[in-house]
N, C-alpha and C positions, 0 to 999 in steps of 0.2 A: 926198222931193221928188216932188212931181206933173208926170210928162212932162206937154207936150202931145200926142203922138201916141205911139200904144204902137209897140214897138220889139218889132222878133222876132230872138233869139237864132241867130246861122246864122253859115256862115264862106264868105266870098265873095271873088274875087281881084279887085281893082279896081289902078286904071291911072288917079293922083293926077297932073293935067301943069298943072305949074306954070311960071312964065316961064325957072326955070334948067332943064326939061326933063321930062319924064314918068320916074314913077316908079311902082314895080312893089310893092303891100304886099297886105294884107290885112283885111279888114273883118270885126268880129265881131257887130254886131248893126248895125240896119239897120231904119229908119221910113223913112214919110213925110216925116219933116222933115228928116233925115241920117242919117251914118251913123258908125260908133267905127273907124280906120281904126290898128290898131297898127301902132307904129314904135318904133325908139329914138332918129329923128331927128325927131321931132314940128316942124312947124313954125310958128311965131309964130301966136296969134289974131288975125281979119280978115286975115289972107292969103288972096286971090282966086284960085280954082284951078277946073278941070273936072275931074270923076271920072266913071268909065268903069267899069260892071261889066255882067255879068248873071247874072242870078237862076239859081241850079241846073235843071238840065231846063229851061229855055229858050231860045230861040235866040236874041232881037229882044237885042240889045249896046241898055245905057241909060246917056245922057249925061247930065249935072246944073254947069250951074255952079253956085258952091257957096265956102264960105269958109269958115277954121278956125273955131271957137268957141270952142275954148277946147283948151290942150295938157297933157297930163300930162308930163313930162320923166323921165327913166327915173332911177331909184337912191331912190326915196322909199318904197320899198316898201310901199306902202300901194294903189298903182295899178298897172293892167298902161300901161307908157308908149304912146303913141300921143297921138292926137288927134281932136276930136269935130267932123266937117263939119258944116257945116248949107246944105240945098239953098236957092238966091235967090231961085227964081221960084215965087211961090204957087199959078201955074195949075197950075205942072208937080209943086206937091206936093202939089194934090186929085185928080192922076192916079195920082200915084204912090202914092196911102193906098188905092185903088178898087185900082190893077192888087197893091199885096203884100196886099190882104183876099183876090183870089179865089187869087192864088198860094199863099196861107196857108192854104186851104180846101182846095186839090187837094192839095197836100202833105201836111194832117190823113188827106184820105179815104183817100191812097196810105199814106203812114206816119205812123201813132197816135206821136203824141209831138213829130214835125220841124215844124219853126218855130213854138217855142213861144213864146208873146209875154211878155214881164216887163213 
């Protein structure tokens, strides 16, 4: 399958708040256009949420409304369980492909290998 935006491989602590409350998980890769948020409480596709991370070595905290896309449910063993967001607003996801190229750039020059993109 052909992403549309390439995705870099990273582990990021993000803050999923959704209308029964914010909730505290972990993201493993990470575009432009969302991002893979594992859980074993994966929550229903088109569910409307704001996720909250930042980028390693950075300071500026980034906001995204955003909605599930699709959920893997944990025991199928074939997936790691979690769920796949996708950010809503297109302006904020031609900012967000510019700011993780050069964060992906300083990251290569500092460590040969980190944020490898799949």
């Amino acid at each position: 399958m052909q992403r549309r935006y390439p995705r870099l491989t990273i582990r990021v602590d993000v803050v999923v708040e959704t209308l029964s409350g914010p909730v505290e998980a972990v993201a493993t890769t990470l575009g432009a256009g969302g991002l893979f948020v594992a859980s074993d409480a994966p929550l229903p596709p088109r569910t409307p949420l704001v996720v909250r991370f930042r980028l390693p070595g950075e300071e500026e905290s980034l906001s995204f409304d955003a909605r599930v896309a699709w959920s893997a449910p944990p025991g199928d063993g074939l997936t790691t369980p979690g769920m796949g967001l996708e950010f809503d607003d297109l302006d904020a996801r031609a900012e967000h492909a510019a700011r993780l190229e050069r964060w992906a750039a300083r990251r290569e020059q500092d460590e040969p290998g980190v944020g490898s993109k799949r």
